[in-house]
N, C-alpha and C positions, 0 to 999 in steps of 0.2 A: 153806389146807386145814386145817379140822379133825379132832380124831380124841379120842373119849370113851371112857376107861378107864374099866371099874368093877373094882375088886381083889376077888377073892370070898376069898383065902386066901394067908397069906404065911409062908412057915417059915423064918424069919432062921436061918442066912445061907442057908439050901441052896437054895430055891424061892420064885418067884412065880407062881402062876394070876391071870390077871384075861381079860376079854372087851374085845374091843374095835371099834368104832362110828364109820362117818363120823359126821359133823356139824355143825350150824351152830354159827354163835356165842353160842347161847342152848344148845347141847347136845340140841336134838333131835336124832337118827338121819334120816341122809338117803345116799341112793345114795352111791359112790364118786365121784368127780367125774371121775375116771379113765375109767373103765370102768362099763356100766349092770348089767353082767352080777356084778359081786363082790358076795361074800356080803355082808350085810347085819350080819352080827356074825360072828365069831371067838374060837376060847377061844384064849388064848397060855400057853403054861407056858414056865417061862424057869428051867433050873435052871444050879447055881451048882458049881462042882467046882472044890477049890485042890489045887495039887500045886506044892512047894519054891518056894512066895511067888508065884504065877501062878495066875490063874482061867481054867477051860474055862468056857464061858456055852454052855448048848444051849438051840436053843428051836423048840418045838414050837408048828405055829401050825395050827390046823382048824375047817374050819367050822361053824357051828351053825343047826341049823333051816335048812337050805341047797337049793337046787333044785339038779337035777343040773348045768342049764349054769354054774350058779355056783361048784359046785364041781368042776368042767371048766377054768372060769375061774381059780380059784385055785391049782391044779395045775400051768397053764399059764403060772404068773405066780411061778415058784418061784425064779428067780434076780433077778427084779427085786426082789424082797421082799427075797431077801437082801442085794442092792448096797442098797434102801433102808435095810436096820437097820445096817448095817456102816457105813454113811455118818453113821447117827446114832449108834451107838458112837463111831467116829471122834472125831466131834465133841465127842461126852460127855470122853472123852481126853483133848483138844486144851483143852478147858475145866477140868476136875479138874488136868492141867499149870501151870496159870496161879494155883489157887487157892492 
């Protein structure tokens, strides 16, 4: 499964906006492979908050240019999205540990 970033704005360290896009392996935009019904793009804001050497990470993720079942779909798809990023956090973790 692919998935195509474009970063439209980045405020070291506090914030990142970008959009984000299934896709093939050339980075065309293509359905979710999941689901026919997910939005077709997304803005994700991911902001950054330290407090006594610890980060809060929030992120905010909405759709764009979106039909209503799609954004039905996305709503209804709010704790899978979470176990997916946590699981890719995780990982990032698991990886920065070793480095």
């Amino acid at each position: 499964m692919w998935v195509k970033f474009v970063y439209s704005e980045i405020i070291t360290p506090e914030k990142l906006f970008y959009t984000s896009f299934f896709s093939d392996e050339e980075g065309n935009i293509v359905r979710a492979p999941f689901n026919s019904s997910w939005p077709m793009e997304t803005l994700n804001t991911l902001t950054f908050i330290e407090n006594e050497g610890k980060t809060t990470l929030t992120m905010i993720v909405v759709p764009v240019s979106s039909t209503e079942e799609e954004i039905r779909t996305l709503e209804a798809s709010r704790e899978m999205t979470q176990e997916g990023f946590t699981g890719t956090f995780d990982q990032l973790d698991e990886y920065l540990t070793k480095v």
